[in-house]
N, CA, C and O atoms as CSV, one atom per row, in Angstrom:
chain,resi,resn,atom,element,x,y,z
A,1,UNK,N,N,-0.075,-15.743,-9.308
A,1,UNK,CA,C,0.725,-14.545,-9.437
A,1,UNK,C,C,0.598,-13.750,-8.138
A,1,UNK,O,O,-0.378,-13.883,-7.400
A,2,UNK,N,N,1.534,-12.984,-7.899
A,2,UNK,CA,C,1.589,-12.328,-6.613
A,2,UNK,C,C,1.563,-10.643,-6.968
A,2,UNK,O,O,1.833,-10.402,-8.144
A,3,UNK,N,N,1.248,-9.343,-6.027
A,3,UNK,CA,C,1.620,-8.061,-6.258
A,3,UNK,C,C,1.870,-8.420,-4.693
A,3,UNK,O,O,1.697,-9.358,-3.915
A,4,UNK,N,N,2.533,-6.712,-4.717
A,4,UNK,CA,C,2.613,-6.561,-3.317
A,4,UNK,C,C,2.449,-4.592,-3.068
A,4,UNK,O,O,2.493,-3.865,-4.061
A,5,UNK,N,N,2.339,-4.224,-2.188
A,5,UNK,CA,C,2.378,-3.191,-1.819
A,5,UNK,C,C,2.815,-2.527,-0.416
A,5,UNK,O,O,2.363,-2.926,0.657
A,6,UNK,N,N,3.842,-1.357,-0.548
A,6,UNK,CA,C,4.174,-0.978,0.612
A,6,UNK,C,C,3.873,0.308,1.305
A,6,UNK,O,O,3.920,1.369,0.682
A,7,UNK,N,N,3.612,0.260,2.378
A,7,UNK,CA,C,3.067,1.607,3.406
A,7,UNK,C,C,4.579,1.587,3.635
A,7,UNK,O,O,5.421,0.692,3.552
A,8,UNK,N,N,4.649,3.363,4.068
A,8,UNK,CA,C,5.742,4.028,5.008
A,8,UNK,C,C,5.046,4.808,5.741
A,8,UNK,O,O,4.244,5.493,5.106
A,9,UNK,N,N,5.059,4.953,6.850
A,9,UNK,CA,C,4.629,6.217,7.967
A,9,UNK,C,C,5.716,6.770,8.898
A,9,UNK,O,O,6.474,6.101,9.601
A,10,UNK,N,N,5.661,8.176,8.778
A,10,UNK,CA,C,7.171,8.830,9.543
A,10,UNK,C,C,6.002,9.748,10.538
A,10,UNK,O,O,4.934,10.277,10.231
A,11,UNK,N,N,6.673,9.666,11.719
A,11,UNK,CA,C,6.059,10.663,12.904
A,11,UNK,C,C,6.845,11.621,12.836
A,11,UNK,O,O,7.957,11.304,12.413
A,12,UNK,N,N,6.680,12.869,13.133
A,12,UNK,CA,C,7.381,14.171,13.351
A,12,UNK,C,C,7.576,14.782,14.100
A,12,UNK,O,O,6.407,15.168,14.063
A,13,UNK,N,N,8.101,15.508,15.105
A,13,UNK,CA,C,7.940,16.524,15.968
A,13,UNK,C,C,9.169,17.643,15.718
A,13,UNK,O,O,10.261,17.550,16.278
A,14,UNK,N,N,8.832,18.640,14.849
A,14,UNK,CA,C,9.699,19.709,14.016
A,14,UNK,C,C,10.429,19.353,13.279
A,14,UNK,O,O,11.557,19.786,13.042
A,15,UNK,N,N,9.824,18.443,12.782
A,15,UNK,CA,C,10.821,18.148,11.416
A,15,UNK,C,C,11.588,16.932,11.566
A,15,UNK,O,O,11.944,16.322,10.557
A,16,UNK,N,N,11.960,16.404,13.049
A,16,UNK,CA,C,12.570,15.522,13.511
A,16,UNK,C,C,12.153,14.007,13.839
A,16,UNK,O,O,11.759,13.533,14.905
A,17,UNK,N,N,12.337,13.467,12.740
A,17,UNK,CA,C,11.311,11.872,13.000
A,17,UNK,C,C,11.805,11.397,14.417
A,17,UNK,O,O,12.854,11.776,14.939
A,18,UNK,N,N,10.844,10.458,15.001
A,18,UNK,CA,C,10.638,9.997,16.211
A,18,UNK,C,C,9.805,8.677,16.077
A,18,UNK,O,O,9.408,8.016,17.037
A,19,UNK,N,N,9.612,8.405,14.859
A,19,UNK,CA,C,8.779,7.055,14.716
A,19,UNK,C,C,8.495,6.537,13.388
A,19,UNK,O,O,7.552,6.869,12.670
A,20,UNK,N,N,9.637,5.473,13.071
A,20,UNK,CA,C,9.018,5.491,11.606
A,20,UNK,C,C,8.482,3.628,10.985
A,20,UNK,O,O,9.211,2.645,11.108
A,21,UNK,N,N,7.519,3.620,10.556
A,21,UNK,CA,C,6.612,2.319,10.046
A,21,UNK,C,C,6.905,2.378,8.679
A,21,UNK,O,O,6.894,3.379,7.964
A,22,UNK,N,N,7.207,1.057,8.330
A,22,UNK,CA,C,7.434,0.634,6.800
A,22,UNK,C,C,6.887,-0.890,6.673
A,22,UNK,O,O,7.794,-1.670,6.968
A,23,UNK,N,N,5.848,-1.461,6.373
A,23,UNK,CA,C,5.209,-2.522,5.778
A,23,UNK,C,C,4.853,-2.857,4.492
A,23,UNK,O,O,4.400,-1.985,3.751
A,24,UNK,N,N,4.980,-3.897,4.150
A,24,UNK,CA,C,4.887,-4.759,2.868
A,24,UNK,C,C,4.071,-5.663,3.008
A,24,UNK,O,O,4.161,-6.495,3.911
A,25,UNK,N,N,3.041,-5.643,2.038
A,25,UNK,CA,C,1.343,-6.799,1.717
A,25,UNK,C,C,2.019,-7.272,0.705
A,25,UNK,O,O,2.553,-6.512,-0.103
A,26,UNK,N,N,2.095,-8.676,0.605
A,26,UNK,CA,C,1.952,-9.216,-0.865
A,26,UNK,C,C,0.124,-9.862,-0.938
A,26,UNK,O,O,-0.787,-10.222,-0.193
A,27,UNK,N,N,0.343,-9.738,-1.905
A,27,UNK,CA,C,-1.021,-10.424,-2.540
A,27,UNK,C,C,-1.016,-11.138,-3.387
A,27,UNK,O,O,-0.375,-11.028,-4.432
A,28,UNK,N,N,-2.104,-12.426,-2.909
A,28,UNK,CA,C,-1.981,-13.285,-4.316
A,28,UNK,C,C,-3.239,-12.936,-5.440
A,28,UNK,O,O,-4.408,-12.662,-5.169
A,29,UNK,N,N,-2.821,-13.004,-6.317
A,29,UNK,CA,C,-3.224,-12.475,-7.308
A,29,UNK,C,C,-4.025,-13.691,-8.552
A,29,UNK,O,O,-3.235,-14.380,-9.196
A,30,UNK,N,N,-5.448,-13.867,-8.798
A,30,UNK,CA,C,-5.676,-15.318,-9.612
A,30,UNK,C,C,-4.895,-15.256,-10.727
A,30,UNK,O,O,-4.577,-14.106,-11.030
A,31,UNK,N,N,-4.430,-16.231,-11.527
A,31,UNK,CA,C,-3.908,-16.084,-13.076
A,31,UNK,C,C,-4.752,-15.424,-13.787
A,31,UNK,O,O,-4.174,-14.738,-14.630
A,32,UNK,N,N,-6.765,-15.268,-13.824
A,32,UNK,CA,C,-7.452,-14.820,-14.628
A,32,UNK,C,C,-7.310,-13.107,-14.889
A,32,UNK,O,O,-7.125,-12.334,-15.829
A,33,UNK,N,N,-7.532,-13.065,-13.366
A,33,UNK,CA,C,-7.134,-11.649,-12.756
A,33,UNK,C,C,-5.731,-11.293,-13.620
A,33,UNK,O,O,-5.747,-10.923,-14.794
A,34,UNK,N,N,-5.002,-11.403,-13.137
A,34,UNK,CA,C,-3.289,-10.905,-13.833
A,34,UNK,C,C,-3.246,-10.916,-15.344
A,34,UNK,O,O,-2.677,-10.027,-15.976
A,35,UNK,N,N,-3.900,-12.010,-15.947
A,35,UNK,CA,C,-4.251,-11.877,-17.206
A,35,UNK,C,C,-4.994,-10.668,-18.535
A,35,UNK,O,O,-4.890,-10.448,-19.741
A,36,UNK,N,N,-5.785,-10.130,-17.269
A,36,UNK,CA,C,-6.585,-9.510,-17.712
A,36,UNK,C,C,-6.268,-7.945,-18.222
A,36,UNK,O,O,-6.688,-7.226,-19.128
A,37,UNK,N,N,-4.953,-7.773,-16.755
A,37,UNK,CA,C,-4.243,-6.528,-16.998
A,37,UNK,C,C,-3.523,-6.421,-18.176
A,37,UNK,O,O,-3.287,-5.317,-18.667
A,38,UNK,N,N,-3.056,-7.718,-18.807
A,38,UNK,CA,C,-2.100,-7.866,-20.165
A,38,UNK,C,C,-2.705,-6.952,-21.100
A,38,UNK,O,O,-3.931,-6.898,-21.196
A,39,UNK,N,N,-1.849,-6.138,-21.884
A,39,UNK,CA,C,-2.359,-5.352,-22.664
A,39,UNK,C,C,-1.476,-5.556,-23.775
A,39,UNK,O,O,-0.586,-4.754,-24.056
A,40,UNK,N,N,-1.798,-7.070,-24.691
A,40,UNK,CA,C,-0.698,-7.467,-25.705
A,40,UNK,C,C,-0.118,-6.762,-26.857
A,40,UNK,O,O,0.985,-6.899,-27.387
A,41,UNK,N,N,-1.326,-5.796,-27.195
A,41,UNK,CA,C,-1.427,-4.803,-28.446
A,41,UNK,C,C,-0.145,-3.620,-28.189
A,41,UNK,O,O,0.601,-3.100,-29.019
A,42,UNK,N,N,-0.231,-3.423,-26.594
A,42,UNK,CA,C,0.419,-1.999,-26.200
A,42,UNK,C,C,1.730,-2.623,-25.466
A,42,UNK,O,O,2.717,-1.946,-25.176
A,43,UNK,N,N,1.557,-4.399,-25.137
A,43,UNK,CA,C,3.187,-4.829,-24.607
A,43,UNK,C,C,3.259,-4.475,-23.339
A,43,UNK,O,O,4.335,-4.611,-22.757
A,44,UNK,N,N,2.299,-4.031,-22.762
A,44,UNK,CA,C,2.318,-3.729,-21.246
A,44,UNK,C,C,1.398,-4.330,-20.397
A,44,UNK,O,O,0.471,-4.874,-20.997
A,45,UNK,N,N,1.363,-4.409,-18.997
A,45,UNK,CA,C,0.913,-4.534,-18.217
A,45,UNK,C,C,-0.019,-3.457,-17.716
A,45,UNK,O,O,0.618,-2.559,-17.166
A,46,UNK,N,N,-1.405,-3.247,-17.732
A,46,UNK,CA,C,-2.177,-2.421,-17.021
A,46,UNK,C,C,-2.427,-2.251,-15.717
A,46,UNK,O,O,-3.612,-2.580,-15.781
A,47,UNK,N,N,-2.268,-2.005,-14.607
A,47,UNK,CA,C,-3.053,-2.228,-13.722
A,47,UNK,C,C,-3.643,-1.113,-13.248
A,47,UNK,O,O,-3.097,-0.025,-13.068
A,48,UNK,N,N,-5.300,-1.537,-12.953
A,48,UNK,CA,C,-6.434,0.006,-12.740
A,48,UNK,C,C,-6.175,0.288,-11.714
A,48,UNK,O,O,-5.793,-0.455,-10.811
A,49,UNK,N,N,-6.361,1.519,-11.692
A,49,UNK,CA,C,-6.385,2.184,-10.148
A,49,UNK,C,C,-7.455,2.123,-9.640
A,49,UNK,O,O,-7.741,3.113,-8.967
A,50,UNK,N,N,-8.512,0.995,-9.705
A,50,UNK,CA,C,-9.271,0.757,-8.454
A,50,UNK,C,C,-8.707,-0.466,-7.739
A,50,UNK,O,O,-8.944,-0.612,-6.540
A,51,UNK,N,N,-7.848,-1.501,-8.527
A,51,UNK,CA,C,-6.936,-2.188,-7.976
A,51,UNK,C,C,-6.092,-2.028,-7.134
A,51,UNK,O,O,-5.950,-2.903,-6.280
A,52,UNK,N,N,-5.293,-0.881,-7.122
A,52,UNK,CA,C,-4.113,-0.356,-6.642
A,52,UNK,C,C,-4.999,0.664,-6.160
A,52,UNK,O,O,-4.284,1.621,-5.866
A,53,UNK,N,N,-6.140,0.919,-5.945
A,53,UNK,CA,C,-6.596,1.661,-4.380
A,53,UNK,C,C,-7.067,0.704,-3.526
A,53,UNK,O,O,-6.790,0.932,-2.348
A,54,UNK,N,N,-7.898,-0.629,-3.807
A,54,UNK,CA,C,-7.779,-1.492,-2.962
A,54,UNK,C,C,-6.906,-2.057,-2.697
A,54,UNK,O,O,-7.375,-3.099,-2.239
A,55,UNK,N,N,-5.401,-2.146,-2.634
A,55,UNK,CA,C,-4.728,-2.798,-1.836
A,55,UNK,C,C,-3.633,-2.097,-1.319
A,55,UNK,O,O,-2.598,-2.531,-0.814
A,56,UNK,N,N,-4.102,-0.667,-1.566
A,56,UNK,CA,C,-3.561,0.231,-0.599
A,56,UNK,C,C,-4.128,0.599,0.809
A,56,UNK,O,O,-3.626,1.107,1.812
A,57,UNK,N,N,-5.333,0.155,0.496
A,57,UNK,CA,C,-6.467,0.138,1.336
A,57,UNK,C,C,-6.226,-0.991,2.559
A,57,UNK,O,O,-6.322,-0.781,3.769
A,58,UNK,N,N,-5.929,-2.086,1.972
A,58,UNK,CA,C,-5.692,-3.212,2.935
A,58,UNK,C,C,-4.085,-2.886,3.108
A,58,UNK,O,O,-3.537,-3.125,4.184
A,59,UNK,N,N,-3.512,-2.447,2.231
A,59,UNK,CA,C,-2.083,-2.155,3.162
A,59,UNK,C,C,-2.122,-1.195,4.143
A,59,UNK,O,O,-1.461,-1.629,5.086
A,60,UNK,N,N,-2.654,0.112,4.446
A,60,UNK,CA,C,-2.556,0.919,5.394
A,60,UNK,C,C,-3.396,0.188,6.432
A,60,UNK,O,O,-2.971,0.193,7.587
A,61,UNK,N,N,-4.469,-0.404,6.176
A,61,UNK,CA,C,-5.189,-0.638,7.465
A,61,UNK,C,C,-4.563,-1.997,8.212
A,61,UNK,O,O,-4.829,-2.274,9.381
A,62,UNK,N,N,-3.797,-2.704,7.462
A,62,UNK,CA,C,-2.674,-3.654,8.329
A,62,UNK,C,C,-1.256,-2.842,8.719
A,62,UNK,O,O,-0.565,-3.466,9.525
A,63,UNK,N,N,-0.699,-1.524,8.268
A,63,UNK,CA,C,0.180,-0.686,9.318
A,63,UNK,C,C,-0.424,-0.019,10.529
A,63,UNK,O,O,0.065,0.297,11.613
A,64,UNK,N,N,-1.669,0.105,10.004
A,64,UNK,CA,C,-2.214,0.896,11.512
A,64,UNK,C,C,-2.301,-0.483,12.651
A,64,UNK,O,O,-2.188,-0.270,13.858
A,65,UNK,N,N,-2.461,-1.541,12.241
A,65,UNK,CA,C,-2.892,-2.708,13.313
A,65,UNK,C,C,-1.261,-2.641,13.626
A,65,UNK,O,O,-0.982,-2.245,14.758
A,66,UNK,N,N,-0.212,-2.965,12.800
A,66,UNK,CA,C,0.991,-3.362,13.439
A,66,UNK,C,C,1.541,-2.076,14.214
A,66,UNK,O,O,2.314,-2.283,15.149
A,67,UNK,N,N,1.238,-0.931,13.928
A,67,UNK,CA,C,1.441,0.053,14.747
A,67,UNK,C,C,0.750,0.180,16.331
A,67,UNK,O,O,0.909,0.745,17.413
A,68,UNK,N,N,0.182,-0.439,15.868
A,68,UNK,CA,C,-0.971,-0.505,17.632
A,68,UNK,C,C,0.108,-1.995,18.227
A,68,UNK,O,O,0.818,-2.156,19.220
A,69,UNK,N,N,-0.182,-2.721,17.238
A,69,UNK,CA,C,0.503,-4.297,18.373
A,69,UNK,C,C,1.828,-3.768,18.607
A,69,UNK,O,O,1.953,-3.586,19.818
A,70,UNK,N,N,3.088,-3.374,17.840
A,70,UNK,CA,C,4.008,-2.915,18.278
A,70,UNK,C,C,4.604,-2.122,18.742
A,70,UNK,O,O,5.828,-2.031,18.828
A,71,UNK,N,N,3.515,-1.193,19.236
A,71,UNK,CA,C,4.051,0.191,20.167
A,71,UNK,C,C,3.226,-0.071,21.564
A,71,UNK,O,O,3.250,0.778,22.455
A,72,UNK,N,N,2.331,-1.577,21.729
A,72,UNK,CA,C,1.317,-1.832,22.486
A,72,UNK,C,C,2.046,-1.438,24.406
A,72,UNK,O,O,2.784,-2.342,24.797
A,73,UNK,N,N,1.955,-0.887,24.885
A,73,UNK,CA,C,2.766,-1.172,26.519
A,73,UNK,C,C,3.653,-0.255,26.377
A,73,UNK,O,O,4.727,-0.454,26.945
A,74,UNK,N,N,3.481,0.993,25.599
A,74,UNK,CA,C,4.795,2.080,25.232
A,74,UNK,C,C,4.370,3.542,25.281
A,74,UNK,O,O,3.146,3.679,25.304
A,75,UNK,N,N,5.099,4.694,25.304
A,75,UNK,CA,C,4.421,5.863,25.233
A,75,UNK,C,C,3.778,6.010,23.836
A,75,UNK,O,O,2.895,6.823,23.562
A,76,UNK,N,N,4.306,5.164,23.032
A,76,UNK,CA,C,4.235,5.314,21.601
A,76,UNK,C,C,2.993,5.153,21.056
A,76,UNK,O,O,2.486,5.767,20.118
A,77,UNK,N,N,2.384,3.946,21.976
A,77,UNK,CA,C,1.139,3.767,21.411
A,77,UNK,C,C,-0.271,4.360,21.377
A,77,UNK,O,O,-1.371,3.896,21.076
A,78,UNK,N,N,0.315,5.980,21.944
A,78,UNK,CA,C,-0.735,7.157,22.007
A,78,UNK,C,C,-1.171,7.477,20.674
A,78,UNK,O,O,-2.273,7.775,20.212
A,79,UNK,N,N,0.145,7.320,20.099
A,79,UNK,CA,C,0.346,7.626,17.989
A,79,UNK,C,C,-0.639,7.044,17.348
A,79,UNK,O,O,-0.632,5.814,17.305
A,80,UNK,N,N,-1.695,7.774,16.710
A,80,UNK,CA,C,-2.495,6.606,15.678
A,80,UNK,C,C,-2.156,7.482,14.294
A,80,UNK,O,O,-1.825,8.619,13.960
A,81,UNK,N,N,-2.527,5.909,13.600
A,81,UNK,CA,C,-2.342,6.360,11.825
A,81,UNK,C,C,-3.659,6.708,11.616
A,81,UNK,O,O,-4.525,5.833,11.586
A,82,UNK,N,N,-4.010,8.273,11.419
A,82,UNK,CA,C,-5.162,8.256,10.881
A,82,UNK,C,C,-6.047,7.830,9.624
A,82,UNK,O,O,-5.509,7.326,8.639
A,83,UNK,N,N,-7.541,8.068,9.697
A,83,UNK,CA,C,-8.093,7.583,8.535
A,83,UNK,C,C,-7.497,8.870,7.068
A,83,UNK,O,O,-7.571,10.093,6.951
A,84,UNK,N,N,-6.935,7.744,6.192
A,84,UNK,CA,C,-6.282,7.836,5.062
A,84,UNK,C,C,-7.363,7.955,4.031
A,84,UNK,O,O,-8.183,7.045,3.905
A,85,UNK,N,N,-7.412,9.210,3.167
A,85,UNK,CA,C,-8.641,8.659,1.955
A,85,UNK,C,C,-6.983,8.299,0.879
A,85,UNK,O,O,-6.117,9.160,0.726
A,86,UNK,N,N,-6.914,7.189,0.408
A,86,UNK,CA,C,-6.222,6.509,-0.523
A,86,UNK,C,C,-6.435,7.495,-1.824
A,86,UNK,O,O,-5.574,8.334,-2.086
A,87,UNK,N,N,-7.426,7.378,-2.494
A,87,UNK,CA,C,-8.040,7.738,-3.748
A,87,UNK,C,C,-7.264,9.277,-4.144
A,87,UNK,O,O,-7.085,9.675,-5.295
A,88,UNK,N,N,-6.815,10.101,-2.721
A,88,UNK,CA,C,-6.313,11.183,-2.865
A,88,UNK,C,C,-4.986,10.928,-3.868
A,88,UNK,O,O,-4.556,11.692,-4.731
A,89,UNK,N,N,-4.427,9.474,-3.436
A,89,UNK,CA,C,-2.468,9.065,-3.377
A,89,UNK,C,C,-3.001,8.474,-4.403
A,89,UNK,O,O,-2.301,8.974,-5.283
A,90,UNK,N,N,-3.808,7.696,-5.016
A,90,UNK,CA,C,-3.290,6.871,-6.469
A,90,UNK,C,C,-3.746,7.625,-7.464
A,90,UNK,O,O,-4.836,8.196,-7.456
A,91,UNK,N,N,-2.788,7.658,-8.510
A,91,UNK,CA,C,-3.296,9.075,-9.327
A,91,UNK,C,C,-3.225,7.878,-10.842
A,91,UNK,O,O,-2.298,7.635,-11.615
A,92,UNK,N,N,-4.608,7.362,-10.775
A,92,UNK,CA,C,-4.592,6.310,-12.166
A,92,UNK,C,C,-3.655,5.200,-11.899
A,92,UNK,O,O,-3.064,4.873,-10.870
A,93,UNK,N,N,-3.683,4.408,-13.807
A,93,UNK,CA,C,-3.816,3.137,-13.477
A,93,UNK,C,C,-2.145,3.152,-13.531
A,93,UNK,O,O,-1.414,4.130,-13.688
A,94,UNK,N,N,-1.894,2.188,-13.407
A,94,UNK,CA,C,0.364,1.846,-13.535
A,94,UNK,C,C,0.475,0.953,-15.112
A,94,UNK,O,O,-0.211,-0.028,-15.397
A,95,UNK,N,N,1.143,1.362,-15.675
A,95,UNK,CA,C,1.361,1.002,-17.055
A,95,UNK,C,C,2.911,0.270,-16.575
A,95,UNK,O,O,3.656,0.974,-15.892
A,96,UNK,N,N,3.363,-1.139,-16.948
A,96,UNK,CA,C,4.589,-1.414,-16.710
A,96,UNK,C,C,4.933,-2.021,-18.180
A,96,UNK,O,O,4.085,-2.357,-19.007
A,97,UNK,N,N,6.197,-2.088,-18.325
A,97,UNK,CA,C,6.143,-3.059,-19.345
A,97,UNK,C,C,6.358,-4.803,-19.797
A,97,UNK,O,O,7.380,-5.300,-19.324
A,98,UNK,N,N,5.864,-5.329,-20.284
A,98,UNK,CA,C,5.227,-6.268,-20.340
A,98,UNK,C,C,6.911,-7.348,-21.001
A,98,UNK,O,O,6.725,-8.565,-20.967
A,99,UNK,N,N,7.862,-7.043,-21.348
A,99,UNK,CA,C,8.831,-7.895,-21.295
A,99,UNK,C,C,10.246,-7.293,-20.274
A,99,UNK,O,O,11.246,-7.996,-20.129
């Protein structure tokens, strides 16, 4: 099974973007793992939010790398993505539904 997750980062200068990053992680996911989120009683899909803070975790810290390789030789690449506390942005677990 696969998830995936996406970063956006917009630069600003008065309001006026000047730089904007959008990346997508997929992840593979074990069958045991994906299984586990099944919540057959409630018909949904669980997934915890320590899940979905770790792979927000590995998604921002692979936009900050592609932000460095692709602004590498540019004025641009003065720009860093700073350190992100995640835990602030996931607010609990994602309930989807299960058919």
């Amino acid at each position: 099974m696969f998830d995936s997750c996406t970063g956006f980062f917009r630069f600003e200068v008065k309001s006026q973007p000047f730089l904007l990053l959008e990346a997508g992680c997929i992840f593979g996911v074990s069958p045991q793992s994906w299984e586990s989120f099944i919540q057959p009683d409630a018909k949904i899909i669980l997934i915890p939010e320590g899940f979905l803070t770790h792979l927000s975790v590995i998604t921002t810290g692979t936009c900050r790398g592609i932000l460095h390789s692709k602004t590498e030789g540019t004025a641009y690449n003065r720009f860093l993505l700073p350190t992100i506390n995640v835990t602030e942005l996931v607010k609990g677990d994602i309930s989807l539904p299960l058919e």
